[in-house]
C-alpha positions as CSV (number, residue, x, y, z in Angstrom):
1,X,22.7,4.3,-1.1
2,X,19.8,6.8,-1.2
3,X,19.8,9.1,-4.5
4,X,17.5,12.6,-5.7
5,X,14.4,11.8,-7.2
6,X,14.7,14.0,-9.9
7,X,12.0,11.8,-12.6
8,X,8.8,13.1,-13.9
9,X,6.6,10.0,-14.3
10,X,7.0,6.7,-13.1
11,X,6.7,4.2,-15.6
12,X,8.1,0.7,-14.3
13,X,11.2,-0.5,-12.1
14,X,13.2,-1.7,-15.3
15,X,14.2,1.8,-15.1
16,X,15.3,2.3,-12.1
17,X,18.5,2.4,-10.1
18,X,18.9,0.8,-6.6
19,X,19.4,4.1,-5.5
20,X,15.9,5.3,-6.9
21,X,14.0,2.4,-5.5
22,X,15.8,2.9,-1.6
23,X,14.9,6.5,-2.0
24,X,11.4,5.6,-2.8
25,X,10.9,2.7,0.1
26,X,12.7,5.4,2.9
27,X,10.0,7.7,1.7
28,X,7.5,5.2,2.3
29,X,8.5,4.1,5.8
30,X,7.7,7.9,6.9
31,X,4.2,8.0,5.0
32,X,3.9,4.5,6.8
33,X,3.8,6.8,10.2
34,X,1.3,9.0,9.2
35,X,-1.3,6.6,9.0
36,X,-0.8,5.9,12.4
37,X,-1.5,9.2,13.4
38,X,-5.1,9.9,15.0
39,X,-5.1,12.7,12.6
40,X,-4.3,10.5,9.1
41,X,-3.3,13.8,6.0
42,X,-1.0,15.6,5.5
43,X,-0.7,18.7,3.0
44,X,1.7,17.8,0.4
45,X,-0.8,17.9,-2.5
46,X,-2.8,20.2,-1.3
47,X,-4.3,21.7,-4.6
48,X,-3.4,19.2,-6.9
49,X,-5.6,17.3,-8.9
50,X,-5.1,13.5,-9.4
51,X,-7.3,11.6,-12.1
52,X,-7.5,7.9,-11.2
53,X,-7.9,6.5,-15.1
54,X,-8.7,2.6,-15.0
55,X,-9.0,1.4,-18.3
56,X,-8.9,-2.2,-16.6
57,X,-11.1,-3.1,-13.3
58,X,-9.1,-3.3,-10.4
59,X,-9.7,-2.8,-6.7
60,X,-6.7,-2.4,-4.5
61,X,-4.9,-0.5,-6.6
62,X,-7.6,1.9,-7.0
63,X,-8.4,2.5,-3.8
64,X,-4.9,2.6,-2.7
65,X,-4.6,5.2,-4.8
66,X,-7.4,7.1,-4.2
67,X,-7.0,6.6,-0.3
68,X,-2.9,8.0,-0.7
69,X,-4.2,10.9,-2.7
70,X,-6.9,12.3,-0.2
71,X,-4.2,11.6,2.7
72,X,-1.9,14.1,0.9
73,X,-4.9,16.2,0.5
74,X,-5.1,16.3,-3.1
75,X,-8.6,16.4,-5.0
76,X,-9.4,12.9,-6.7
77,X,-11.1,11.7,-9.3
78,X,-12.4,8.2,-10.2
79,X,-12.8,7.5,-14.3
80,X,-15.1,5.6,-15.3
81,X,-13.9,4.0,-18.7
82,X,-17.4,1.7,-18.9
83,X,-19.4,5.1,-18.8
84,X,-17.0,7.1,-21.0
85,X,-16.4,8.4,-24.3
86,X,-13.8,5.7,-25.0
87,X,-16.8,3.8,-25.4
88,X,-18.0,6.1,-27.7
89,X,-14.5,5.3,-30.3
90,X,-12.5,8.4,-28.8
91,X,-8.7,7.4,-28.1
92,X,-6.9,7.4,-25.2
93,X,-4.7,10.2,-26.2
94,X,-7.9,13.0,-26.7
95,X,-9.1,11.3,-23.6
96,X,-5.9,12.2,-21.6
97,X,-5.5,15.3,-23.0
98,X,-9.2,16.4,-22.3
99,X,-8.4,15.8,-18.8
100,X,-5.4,18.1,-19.0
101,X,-7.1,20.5,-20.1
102,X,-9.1,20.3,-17.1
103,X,-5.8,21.2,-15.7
104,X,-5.3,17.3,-13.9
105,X,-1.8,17.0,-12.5
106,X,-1.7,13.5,-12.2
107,X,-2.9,11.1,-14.2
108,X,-2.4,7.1,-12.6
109,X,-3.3,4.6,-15.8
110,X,-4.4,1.1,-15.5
111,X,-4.7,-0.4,-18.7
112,X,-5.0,-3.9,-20.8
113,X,-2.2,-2.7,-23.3
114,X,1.2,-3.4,-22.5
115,X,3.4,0.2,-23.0
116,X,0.3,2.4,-22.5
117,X,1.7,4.5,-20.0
118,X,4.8,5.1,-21.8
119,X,3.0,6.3,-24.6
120,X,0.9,8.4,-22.7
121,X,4.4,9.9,-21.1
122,X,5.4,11.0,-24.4
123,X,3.2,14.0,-24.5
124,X,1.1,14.0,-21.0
125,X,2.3,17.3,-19.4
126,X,0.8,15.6,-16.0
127,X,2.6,13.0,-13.8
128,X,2.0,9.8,-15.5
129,X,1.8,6.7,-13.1
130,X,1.6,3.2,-14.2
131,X,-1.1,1.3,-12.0
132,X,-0.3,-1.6,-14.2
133,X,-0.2,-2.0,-18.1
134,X,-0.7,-5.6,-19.8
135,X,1.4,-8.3,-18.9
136,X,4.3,-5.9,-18.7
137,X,4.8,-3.9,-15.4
138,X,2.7,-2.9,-12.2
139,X,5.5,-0.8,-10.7
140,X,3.7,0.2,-7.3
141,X,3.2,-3.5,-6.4
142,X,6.9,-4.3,-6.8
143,X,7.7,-1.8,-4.9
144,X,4.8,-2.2,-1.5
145,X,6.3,-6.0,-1.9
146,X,9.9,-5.5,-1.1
147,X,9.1,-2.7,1.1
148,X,7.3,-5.6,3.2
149,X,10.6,-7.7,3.0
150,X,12.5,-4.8,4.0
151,X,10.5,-4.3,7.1
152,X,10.8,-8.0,8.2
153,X,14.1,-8.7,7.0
154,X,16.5,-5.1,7.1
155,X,20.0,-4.8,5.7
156,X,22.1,-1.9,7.0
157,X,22.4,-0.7,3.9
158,X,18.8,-0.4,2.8
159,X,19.1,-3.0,0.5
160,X,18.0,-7.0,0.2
161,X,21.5,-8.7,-0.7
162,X,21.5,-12.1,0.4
163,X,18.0,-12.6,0.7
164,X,16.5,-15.9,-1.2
165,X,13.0,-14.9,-3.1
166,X,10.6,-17.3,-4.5
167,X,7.7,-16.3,-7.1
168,X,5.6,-19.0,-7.5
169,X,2.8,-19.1,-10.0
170,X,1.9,-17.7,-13.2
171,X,5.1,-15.9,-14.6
172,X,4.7,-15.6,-18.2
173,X,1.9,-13.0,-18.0
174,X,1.9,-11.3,-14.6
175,X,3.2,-8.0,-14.2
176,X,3.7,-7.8,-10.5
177,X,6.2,-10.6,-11.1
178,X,8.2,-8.2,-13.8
179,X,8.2,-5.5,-11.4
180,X,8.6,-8.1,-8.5
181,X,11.6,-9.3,-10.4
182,X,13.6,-5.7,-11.5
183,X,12.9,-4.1,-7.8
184,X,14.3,-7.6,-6.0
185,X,17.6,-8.5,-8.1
186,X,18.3,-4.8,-8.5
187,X,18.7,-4.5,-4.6
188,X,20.7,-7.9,-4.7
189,X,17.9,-10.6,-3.5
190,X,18.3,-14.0,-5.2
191,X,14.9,-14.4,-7.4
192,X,13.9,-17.8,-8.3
193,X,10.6,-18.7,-11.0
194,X,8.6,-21.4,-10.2
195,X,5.3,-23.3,-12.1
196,X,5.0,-24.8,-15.0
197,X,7.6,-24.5,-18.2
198,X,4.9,-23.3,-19.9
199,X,4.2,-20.1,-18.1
200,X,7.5,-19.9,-16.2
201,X,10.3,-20.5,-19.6
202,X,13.7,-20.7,-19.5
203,X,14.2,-16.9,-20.9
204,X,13.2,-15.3,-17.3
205,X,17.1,-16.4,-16.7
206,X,18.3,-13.3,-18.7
207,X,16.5,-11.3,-16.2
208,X,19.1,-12.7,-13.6
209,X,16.8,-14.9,-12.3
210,X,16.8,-19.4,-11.5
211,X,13.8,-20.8,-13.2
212,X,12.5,-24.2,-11.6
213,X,9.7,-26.6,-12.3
214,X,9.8,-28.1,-9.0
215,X,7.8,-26.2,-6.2
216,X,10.2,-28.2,-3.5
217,X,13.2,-26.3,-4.7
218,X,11.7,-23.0,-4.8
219,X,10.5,-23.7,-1.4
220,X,14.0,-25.2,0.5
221,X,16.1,-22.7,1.7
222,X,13.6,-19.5,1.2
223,X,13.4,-16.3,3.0
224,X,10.7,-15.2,1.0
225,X,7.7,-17.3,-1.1
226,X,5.5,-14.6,-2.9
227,X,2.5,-16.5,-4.9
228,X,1.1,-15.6,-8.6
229,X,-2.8,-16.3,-9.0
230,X,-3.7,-17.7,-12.7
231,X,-3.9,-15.0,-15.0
232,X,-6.8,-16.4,-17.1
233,X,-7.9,-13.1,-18.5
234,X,-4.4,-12.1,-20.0
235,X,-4.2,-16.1,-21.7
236,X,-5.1,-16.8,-25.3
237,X,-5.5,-20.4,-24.9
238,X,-5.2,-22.9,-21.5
239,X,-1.5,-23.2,-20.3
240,X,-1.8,-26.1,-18.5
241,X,-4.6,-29.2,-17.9
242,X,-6.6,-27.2,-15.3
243,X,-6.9,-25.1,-12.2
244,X,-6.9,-28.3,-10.0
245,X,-3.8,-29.8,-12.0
246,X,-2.0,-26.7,-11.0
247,X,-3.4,-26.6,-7.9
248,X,-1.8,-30.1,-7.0
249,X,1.9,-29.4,-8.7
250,X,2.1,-25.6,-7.5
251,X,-0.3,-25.1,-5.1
252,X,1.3,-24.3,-1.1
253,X,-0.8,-27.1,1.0
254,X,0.0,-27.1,5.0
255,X,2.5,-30.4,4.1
256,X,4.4,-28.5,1.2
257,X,4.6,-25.4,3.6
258,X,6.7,-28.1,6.3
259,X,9.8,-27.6,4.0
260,X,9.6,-23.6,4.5
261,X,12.2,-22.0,7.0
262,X,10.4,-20.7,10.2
263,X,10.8,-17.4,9.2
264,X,10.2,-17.6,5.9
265,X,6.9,-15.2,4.6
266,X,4.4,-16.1,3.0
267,X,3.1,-12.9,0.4
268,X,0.2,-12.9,-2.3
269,X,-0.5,-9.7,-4.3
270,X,-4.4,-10.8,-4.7
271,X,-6.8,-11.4,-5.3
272,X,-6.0,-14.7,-3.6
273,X,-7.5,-17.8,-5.2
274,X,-8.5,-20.4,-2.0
275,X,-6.9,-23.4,-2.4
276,X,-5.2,-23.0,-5.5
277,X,-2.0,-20.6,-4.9
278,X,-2.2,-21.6,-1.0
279,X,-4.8,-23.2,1.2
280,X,-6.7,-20.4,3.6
281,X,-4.8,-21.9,6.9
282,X,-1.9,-20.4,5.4
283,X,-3.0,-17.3,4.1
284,X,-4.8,-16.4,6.8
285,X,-1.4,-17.7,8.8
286,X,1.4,-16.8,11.2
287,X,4.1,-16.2,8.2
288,X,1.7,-14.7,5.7
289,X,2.2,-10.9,5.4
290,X,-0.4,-10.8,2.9
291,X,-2.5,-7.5,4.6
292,X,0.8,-6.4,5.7
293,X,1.0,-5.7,1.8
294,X,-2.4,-3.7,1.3
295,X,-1.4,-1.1,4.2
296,X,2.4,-0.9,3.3
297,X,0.4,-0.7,-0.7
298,X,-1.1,2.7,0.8
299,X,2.3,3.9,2.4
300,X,4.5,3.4,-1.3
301,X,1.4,5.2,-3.1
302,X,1.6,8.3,-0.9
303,X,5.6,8.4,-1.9
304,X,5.1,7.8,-5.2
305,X,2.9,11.0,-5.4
306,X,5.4,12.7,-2.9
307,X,8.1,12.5,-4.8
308,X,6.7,12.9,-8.2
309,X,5.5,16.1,-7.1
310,X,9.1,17.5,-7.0
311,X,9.3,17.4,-2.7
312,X,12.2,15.7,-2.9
313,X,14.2,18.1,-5.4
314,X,12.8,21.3,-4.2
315,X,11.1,21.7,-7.8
């Protein structure tokens, strides 16, 4: 079920077809090859200019970015928003289109406002790339996370059908779980929401998803438990008693993690919070494919550039 990639930026996985997203992970598992190489680039970029734009701090997803750019031999550069003139009142629209005018090809925004990417795509003449956007999407993190169940778990036809998914924390204002949740039902993996009903409501159902309030029944019977850290920084006012309230109701301890299958992974996006989402036995464990997810991180990057950059259409 592999399709052209024929799309100019790339914005979130609400948009996507299956199709789309297998293209994108087969890409991947070839990039995934070249960083096993003693010599690590390759020359797919090669004169292209890619402006890393973090509105909002992050580490990961910067560097994974940065890292897939120079390994497709593209020249990068690192924006500083604290040191720019966006502190200085000028909008994010002059500032974008300053840097196209420095003749910047792609342009990968992280940013606290939900939707500023797509605004961005509505007159950026560079590829735009979403590196996360609010509490709405962080489309490159969906997509390194069921490229890791894909390599442990494979379907002949590329996708995840079948496959029982668990995201476990805070729903209500995480975009990895929006992006976790479009990529995962759309290659037919059954998604259930778990923590408490007031940041995992009832409405996450229309996204084709089972909400619980119970961590034991997202836990029986999963192939795959992927843990949400607090998102403190994104909430207006406390959504539950405390970290160590949450902690005891949601948290994966060594006895909770008894119930899992033996195969069952254990994922985290990070940054991991010790003892809240899951004790360091387990993170650190035999089922936990958390670093798994920063290399295969580096690996979906490079494709998203790859196929932005027309290789895939000829254009």
């Amino acid at each position: 079920m592999t399709t052209t990639w024929n799309r100019h930026h790339l914005l979130d996985l609400q948009s996507l077809s299956a199709g789309e997203i297998i293209t994108l992970l087969d890409a991947a598992r070839e990039f995934k090859g070249v960083g096993q190489r003693e010599i690590k680039k390759v020359p797919a970029l090669r004169g292209k200019t890619v402006i890393n734009l973090f509105v909002e701090n992050s580490t990961r997803t910067r560097i994974s970015f940065e890292l897939a750019a120079l390994r497709l031999s593209a020249d990068v550069i690192n924006f500083d928003a604290n040191v720019s003139s966006l502190k200085k009142g000028e909008t994010l629209k002059d500032t974008v289109r300053n840097l196209e005018a420095l003749n910047a090809d792609f342009i990968i925004l992280r940013h606290s406002a939900s939707g500023a990417p797509h605004f961005l795509a509505r007159f950026a003449r560079s590829h735009v790339i979403n590196a996360g956007d609010g509490s709405h999407e962080h489309p490159s993190q969906g997509l390194l996370d069921v490229f890791t169940i894909r390599e442990h778990k494979p379907r002949p036809d590329g996708t995840l059908k079948g496959l029982k998914v668990s995201i476990i924390g805070d729903i209500l204002f995480s975009r990895v779980a929006r992006s976790d949740i479009w990529a995962l039902t759309r290659l037919g993996a059954e998604v259930t929401l778990c923590g408490p009903s007031t940041l995992v409501p009832a409405h996450f159902e229309r996204m084709g998803c089972r909400v619980t309030h119970r961590i034991e029944e997202a836990l029986d019977g999963a192939d795959v438990v992927n843990f949400l850290r607090i998102q403190q920084e994104r909430q207006g006012s406390a959504m539950f008693p405390n970290i160590g309230e949450f902690a005891s109701l949601f948290g994966l301890t060594q006895s909770r993690a008894k119930r899992l299958k033996p195969d069952c992974l254990i994922m985290h996006p990070g940054p991991i919070n010790r003892g809240v989402e899951l004790e360091s036995e387990l993170a650190d464990g035999n089922q936990s494919v958390i670093l798994e997810q920063v290399t295969n991180g580096l690996a979906v990057r490079m494709a998203i550039l790859y196929l932005l950059n027309g290789a895939a259409n000829g254009s």
